[in-house]
N, C-alpha and C positions, 0 to 999 in steps of 0.2 A: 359550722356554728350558726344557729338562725340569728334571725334580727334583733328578735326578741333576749337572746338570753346575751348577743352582744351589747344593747342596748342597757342590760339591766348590770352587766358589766361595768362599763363605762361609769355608772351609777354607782354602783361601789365604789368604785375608785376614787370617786372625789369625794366620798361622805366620810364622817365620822363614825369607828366603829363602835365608840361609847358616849353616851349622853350625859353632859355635864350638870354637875345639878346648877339648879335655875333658880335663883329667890323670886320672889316677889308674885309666886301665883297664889299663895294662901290666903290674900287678903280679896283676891279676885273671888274663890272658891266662895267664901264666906258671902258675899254678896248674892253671886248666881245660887248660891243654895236657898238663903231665904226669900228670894222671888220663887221656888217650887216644894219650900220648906220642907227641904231635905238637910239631913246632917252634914255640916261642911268635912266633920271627922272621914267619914265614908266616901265622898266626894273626892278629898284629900287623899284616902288612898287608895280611888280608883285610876288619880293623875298619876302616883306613886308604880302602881306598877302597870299600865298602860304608856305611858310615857317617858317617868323617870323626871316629871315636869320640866320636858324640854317643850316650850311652846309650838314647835317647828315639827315635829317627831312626827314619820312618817311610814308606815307600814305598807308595802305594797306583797299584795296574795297571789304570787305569780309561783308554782313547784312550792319551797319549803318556806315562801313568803321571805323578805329582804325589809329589814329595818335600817332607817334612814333619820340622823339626827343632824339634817344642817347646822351651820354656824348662824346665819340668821335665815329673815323672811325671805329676804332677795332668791339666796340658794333655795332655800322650801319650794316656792312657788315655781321654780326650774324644776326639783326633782318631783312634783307635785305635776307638772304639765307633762311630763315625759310618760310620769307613769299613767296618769290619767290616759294617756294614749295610745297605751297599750292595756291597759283594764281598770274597768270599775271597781277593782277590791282592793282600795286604798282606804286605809285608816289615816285617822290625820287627826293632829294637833295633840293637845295635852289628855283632851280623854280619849284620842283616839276613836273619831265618829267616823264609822265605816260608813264610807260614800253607796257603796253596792245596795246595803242594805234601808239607810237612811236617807239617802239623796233625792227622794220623791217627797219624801217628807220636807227635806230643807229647802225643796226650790218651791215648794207650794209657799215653805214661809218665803219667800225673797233670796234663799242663799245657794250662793255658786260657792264650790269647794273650796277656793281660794278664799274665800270670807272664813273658815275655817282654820283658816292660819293664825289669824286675831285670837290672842286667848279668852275675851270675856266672847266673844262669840261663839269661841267655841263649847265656853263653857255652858253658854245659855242651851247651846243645843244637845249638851251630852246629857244635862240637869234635864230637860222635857224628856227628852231619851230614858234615863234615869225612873223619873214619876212613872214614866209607863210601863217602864216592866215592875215597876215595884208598885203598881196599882194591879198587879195579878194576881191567881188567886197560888198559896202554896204559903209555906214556912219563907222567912224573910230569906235565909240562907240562898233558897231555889229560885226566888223573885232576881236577889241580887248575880245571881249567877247569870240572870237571862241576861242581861249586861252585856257579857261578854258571848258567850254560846248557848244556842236554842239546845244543846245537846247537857243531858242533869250530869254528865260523869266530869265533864266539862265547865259546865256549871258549878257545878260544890267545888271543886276545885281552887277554881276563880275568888269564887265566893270566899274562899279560907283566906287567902293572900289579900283579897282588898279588907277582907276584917284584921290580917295581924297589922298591916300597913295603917290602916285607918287606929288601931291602938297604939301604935307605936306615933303615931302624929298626936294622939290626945294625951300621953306621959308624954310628949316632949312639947308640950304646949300650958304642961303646968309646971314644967319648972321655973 
C-alpha cells in the first residue's frame, strides 16, 4: 500500500461520512452576494450542493476524490494540511474553492488555504470566483456551470442542481 493512499486512509477514518446540515450560512451568503451583486438564491445553492453547508467541507482529488466533513475548524485545518501535502486538488470550504485551480488567484489576494476555512472568506472568494465565470460569454446555464467544470456535459449538469437547489432555497424562504 503506498503512503499516499495509507495516508488518505487514516483520513477516512477519522472523518465524517455525512455532512450535517449547518445554519447560519444564509445570512453570510446574502451579504458576500451583494458586495459582487450576484443572487444569494444561486449562491445558496451552489453551498447546497458543493458542501451541504458544512463550513469545514473538504474535497481532496486524489483517484475517485475523498470528501471530508470535519466536526470543526481545528479537525479541517488538520485534514486540510495533510492533504495539501499530498496535492493541490483540494476543494475547501462551503463553496468548495479549488485550491489547484484558484490558489494564484487567492495568494495574489493575501489568502493562504486555511483562510478558506472561514466561511465569510470563503464566501468572498467563491462570489469573485462566481462573477467571473458568469461575466463569460454563453447562456447563464453554461456560465453557471463553469463554476464547477470547464467541461459543458459537466457543466449543464452542475448548472441543473444548483438551479433546483437555489429554487428550493427561494420556496422555502417565502414561507
Amino acid at each position: 500500500m503506498s503512503v499516499r493512499r495509507e495516508v488518505v486512509t487514516v483520513l477516512l477514518a477519522g472523518s465524517l461520512l455525512a455532512a450535517p446540515a449547518w445554519a447560519g450560512w444564509c445570512p453570510l451568503s446574502n451579504r458576500a452576494c451583494g458586495v459582487e451583486g450576484l443572487q444569494s438564491s444561486v449562491v445558496e445553492g451552489i453551498i447546497l450542493v458543493e458542501s451541504g453547508g458544512n463550513p469545514w467541507a473538504l474535497h481532496v482529488g486524489i483517484g475517485k476524490g475523498y470528501a471530508f466533513y470535519p466536526r470543526n475548524r481545528a479537525e479541517a485545518r488538520r485534514f486540510l494540511a495533510v492533504s495539501l501535502a499530498l496535492t493541490d486538488a483540494v476543494d475547501i470550504g462551503l463553496m468548495q474553492v479549488n485550491w489547484r485551480i484558484w490558489g494564484k488567484a487567492a495568494r495574489n489576494l493575501g489568502l493562504a488555504p486555511y483562510d478558506l476555512l472561514d466561511p465569510q472568506t470563503n464566501l468572498w472568494m467563491g462570489c469573485r470566483i462566481l462573477a467571473e465565470v458568469l461575466a463569460t460569454d454563453g447562456p447563464f446555464e453554461a456560465r453557471l456551470g463553469r463554476y464547477h467544470s470547464g467541461r459543458p456535459e459537466r457543466g449543464r449538469w452542475y448548472a441543473r442542481r444548483v438551479l433546483a437547489a437555489a429554487r428550493e432555497v427561494e420556496g422555502g424562504s417565502k414561507k
